[in-house]
LUMLOFI-750906 format. One line per field, with one value per atom (N, C-alpha, C): z, x, y; residue in three letters; atom name. Coordinates in nm, 2 decimals. Each point is the difference from the previous one (the first is absolute). Layout:
N
up [Z:...]
east [X:...]
north [Y:...]
resn [ALA:...]
name [CA:...]
! end
This chain:
121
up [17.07:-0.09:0.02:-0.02:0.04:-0.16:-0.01:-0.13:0.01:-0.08:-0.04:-0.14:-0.02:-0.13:-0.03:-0.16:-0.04:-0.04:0.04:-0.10:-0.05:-0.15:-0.08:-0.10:-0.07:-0.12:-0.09:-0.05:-0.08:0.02:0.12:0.05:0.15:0.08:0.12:-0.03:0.08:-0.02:0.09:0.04:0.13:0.01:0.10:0.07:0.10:0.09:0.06:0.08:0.13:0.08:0.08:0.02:0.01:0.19:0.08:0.11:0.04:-0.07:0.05:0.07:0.08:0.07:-0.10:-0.11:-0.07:-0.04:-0.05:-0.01:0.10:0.13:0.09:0.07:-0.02:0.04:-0.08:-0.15:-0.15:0.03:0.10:0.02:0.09:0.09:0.15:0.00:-0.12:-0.06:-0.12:-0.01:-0.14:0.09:-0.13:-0.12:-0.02:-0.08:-0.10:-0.15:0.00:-0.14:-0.02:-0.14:-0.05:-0.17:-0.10:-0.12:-0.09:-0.09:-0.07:-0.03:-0.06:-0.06:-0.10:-0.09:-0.09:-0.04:-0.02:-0.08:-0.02:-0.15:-0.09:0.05:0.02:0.04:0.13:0.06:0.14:0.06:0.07:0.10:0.08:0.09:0.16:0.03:0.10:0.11:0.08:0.08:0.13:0.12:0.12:0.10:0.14:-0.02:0.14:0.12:-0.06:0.15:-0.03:0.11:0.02:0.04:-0.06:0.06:0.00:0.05:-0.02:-0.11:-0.01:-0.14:0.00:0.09:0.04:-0.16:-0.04:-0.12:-0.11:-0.01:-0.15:-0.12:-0.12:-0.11:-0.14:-0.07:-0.16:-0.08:0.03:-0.08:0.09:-0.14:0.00:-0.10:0.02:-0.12:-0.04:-0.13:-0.03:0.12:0.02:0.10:0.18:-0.01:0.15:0.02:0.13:0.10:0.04:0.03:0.08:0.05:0.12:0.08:-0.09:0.00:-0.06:0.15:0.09:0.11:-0.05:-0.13:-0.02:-0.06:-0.03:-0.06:0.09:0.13:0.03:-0.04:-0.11:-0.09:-0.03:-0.04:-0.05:-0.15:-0.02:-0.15:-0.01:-0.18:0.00:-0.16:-0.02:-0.10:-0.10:-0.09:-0.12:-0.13:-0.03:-0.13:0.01:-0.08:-0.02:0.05:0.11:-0.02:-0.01:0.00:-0.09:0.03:0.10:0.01:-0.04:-0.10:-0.02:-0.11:-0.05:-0.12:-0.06:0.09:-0.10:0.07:0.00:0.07:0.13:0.10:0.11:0.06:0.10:0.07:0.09:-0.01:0.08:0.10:0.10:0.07:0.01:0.08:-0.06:0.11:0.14:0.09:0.08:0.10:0.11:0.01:0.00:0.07:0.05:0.11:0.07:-0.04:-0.06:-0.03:0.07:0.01:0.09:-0.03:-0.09:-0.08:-0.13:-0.04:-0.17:-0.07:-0.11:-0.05:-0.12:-0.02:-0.14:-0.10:-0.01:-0.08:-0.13:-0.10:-0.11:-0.06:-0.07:-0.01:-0.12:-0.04:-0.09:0.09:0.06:0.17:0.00:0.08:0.05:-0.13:-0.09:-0.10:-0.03:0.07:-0.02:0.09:0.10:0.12:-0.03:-0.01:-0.05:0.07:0.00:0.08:0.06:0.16:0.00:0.09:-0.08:0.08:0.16:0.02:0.18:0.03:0.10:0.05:0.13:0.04:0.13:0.03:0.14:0.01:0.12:0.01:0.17:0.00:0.15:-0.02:0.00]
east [8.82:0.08:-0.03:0.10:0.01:0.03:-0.10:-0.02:0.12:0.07:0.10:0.00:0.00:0.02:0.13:0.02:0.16:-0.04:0.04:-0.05:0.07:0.03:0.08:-0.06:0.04:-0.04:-0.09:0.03:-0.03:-0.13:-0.04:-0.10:0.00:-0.06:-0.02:0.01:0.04:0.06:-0.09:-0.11:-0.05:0.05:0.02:0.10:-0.08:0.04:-0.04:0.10:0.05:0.12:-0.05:0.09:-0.04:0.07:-0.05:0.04:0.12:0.06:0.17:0.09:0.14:0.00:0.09:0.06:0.05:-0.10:-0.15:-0.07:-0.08:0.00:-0.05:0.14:0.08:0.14:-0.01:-0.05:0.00:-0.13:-0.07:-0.12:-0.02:0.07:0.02:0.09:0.05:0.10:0.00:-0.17:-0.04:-0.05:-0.02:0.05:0.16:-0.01:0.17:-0.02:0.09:0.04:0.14:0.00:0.12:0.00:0.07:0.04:-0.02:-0.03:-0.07:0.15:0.03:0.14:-0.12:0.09:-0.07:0.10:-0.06:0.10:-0.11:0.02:-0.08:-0.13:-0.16:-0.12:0.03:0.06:0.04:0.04:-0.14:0.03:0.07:0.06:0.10:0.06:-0.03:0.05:0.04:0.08:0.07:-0.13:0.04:-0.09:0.06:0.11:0.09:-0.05:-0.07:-0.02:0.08:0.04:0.09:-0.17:-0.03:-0.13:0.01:-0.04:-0.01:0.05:0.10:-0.02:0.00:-0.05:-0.07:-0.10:0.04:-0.08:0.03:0.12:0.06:-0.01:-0.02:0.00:0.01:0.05:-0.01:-0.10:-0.12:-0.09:-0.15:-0.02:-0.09:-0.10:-0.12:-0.06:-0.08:0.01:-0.07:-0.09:-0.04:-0.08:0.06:0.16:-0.01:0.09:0.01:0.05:0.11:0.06:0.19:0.07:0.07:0.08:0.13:0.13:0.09:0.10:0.02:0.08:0.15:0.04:0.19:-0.01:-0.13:0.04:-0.13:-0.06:-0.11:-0.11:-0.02:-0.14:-0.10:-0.13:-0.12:0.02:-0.02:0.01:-0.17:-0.04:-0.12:0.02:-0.02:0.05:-0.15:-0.01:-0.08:0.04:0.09:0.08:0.12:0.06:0.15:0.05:0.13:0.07:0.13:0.12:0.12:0.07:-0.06:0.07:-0.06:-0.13:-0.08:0.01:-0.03:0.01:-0.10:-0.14:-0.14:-0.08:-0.15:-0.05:-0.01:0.01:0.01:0.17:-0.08:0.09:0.08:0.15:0.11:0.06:-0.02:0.10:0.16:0.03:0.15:0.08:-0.08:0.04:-0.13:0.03:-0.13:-0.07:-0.11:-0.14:-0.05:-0.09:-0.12:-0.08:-0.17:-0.10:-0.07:-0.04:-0.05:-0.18:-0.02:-0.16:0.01:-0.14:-0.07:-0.04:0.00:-0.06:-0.03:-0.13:-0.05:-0.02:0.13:-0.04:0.06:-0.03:0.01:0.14:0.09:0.12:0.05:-0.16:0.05:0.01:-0.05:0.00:0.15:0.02:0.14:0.13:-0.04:0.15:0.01:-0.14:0.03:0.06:0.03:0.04:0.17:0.07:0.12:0.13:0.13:0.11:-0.04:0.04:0.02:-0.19:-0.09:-0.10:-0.02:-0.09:0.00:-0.12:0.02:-0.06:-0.02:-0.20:0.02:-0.09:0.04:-0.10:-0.05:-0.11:-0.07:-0.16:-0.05:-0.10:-0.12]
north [7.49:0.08:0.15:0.05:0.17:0.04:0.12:0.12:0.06:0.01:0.10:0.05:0.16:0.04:0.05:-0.01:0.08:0.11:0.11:0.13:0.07:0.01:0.08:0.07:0.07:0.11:-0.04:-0.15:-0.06:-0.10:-0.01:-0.01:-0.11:-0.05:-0.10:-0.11:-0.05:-0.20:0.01:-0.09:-0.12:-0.09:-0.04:-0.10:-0.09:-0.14:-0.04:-0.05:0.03:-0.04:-0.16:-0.08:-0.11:0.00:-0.08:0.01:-0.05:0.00:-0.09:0.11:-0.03:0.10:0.08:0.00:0.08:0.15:-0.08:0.09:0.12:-0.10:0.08:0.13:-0.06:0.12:0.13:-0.02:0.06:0.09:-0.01:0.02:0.08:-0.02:0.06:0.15:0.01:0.11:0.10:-0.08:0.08:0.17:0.12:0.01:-0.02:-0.03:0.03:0.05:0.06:0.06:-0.03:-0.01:-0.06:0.05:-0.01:0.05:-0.18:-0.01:-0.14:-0.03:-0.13:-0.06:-0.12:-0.01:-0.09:-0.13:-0.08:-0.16:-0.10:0.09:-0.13:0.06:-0.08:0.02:-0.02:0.08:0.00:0.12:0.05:0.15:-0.02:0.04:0.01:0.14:0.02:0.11:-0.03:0.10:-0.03:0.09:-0.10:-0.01:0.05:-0.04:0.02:-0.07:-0.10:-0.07:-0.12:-0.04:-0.14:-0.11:-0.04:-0.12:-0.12:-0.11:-0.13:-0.11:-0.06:-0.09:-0.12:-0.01:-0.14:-0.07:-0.12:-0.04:0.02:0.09:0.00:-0.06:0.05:-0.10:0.10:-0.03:0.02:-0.05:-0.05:-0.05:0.09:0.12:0.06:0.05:0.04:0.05:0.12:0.00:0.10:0.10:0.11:0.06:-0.05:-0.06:-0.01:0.11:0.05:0.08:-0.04:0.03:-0.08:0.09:-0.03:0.09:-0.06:0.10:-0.09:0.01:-0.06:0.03:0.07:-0.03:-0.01:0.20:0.00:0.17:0.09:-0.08:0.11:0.04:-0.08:0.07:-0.09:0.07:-0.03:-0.04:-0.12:0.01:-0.05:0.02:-0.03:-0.08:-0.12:-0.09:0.01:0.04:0.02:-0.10:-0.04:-0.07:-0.06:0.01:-0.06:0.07:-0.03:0.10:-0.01:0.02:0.01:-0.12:-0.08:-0.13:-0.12:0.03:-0.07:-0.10:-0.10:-0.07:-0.06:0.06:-0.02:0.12:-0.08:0.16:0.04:-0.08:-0.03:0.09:0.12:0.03:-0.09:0.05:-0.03:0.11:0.01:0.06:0.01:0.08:0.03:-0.08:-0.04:-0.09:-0.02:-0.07:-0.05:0.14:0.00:0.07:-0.05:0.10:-0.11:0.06:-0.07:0.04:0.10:0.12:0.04:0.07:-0.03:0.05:-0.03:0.06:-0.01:0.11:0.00:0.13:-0.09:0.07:-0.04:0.14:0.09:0.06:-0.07:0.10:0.00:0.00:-0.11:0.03:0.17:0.01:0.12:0.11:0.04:0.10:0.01:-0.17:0.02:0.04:-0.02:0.01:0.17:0.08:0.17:0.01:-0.02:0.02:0.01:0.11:-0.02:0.06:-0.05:0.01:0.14:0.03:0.15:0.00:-0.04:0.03:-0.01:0.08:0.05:-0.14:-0.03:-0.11:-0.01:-0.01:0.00:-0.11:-0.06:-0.12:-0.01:0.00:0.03:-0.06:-0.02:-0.10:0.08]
resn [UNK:UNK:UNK:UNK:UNK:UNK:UNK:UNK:UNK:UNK:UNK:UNK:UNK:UNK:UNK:UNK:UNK:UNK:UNK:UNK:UNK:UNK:UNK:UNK:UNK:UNK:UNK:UNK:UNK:UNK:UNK:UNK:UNK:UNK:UNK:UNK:UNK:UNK:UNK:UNK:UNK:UNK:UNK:UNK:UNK:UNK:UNK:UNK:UNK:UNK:UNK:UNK:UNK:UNK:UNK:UNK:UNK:UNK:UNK:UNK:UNK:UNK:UNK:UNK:UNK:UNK:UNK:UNK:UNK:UNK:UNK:UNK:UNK:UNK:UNK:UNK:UNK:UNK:UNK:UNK:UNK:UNK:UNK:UNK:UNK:UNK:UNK:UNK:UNK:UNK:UNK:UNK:UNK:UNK:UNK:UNK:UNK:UNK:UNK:UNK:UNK:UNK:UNK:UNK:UNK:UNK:UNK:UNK:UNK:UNK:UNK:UNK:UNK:UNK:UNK:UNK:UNK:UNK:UNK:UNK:UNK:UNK:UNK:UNK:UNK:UNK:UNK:UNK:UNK:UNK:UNK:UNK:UNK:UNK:UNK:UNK:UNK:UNK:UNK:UNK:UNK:UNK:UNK:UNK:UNK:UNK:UNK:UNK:UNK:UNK:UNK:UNK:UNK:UNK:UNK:UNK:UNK:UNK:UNK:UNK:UNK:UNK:UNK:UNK:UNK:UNK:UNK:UNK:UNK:UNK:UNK:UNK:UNK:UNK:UNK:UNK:UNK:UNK:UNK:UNK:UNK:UNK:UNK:UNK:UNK:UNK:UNK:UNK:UNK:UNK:UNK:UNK:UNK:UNK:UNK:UNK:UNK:UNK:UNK:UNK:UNK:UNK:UNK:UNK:UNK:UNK:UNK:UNK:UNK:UNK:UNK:UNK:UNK:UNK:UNK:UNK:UNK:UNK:UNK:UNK:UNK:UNK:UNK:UNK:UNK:UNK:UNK:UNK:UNK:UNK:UNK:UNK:UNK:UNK:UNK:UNK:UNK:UNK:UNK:UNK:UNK:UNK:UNK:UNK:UNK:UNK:UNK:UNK:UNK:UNK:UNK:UNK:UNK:UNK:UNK:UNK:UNK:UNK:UNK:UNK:UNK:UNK:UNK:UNK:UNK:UNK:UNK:UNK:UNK:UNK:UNK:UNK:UNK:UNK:UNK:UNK:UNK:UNK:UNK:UNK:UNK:UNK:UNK:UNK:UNK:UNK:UNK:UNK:UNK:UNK:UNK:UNK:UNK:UNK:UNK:UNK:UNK:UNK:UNK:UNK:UNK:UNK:UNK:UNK:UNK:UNK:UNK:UNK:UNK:UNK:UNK:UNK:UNK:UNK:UNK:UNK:UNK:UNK:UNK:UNK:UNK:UNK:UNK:UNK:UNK:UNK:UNK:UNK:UNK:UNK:UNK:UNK:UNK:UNK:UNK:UNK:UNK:UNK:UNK:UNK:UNK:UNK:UNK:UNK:UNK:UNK:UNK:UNK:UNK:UNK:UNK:UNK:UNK:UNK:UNK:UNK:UNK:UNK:UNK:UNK:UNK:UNK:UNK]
name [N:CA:C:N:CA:C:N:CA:C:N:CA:C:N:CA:C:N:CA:C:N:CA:C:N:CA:C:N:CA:C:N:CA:C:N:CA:C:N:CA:C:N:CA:C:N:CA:C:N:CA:C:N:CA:C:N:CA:C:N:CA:C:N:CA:C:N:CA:C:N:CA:C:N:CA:C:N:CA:C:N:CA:C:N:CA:C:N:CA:C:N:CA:C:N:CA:C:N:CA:C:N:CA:C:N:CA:C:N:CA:C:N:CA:C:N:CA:C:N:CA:C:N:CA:C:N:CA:C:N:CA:C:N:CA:C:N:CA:C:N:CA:C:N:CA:C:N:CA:C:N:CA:C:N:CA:C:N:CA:C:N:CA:C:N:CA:C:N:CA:C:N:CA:C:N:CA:C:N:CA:C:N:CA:C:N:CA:C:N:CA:C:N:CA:C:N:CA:C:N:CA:C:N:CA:C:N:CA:C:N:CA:C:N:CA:C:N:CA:C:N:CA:C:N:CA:C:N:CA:C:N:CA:C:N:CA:C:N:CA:C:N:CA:C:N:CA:C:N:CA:C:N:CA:C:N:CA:C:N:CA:C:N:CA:C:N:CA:C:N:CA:C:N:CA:C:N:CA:C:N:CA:C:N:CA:C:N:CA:C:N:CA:C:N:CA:C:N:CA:C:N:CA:C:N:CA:C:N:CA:C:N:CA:C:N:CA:C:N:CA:C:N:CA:C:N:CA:C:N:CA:C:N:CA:C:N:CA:C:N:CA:C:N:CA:C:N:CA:C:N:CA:C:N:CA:C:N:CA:C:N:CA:C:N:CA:C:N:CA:C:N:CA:C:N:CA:C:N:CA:C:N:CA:C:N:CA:C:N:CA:C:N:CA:C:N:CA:C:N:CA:C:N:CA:C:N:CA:C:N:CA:C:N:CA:C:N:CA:C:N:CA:C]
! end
């Protein structure tokens, strides 16, 4: 597993990239900056990388990482999010897993639309 942090205003995400090849492409191209998007308890930025989506799925959780291949971005799943129907995050279509964060969902809920976002290892 590869260290990766998020760093914004509001304070550092730790991360843990998992070795799959989505993640290691995500990796190989870091830093990136990007501007935050929010849905529901759900961060996501755009990344501009085209990577891997090999492994796809809709079934994720709390503290995981995901490439979304269909919009280019990092999402980071903390709660519900707008497609949800209990507490368990939904995605808005396939992701592939690509790390963990164990932060704090109250961290992530300051983190708000518009915020600058950078992620590098």
């Amino acid at each position: 597993m590869q260290k990766i942090i998020f760093k914004t205003s509001q304070g550092d995400i730790e991360a843990e990239f998992l070795e799959n090849e989505t993640a290691k492409e995500i990796i190989r191209r870091l830093p990136i900056g990007s501007k935050v998007k929010t849905w529901g308890d759900e961060i996501y930025f755009d990344t501009g990388i085209t990577a891997p989506s090999k492994g796809g799925t809709i079934d994720v959780n709390i503290g995981d990482i995901a490439y979304w291949p269909e919009g280019k971005c990092l999402c980071i799943f903390f709660g519900p999010t707008a497609a949800s129907s209990g507490d368990k995050p939904i995605p808005a279509s396939e992701v592939v897993i690509v790390g963990k964060t164990s932060a704090e969902p109250e961290l992530l809920r300051k983190i708000k639309l518009g915020t600058k976002i950078r992620v590098e290892k």
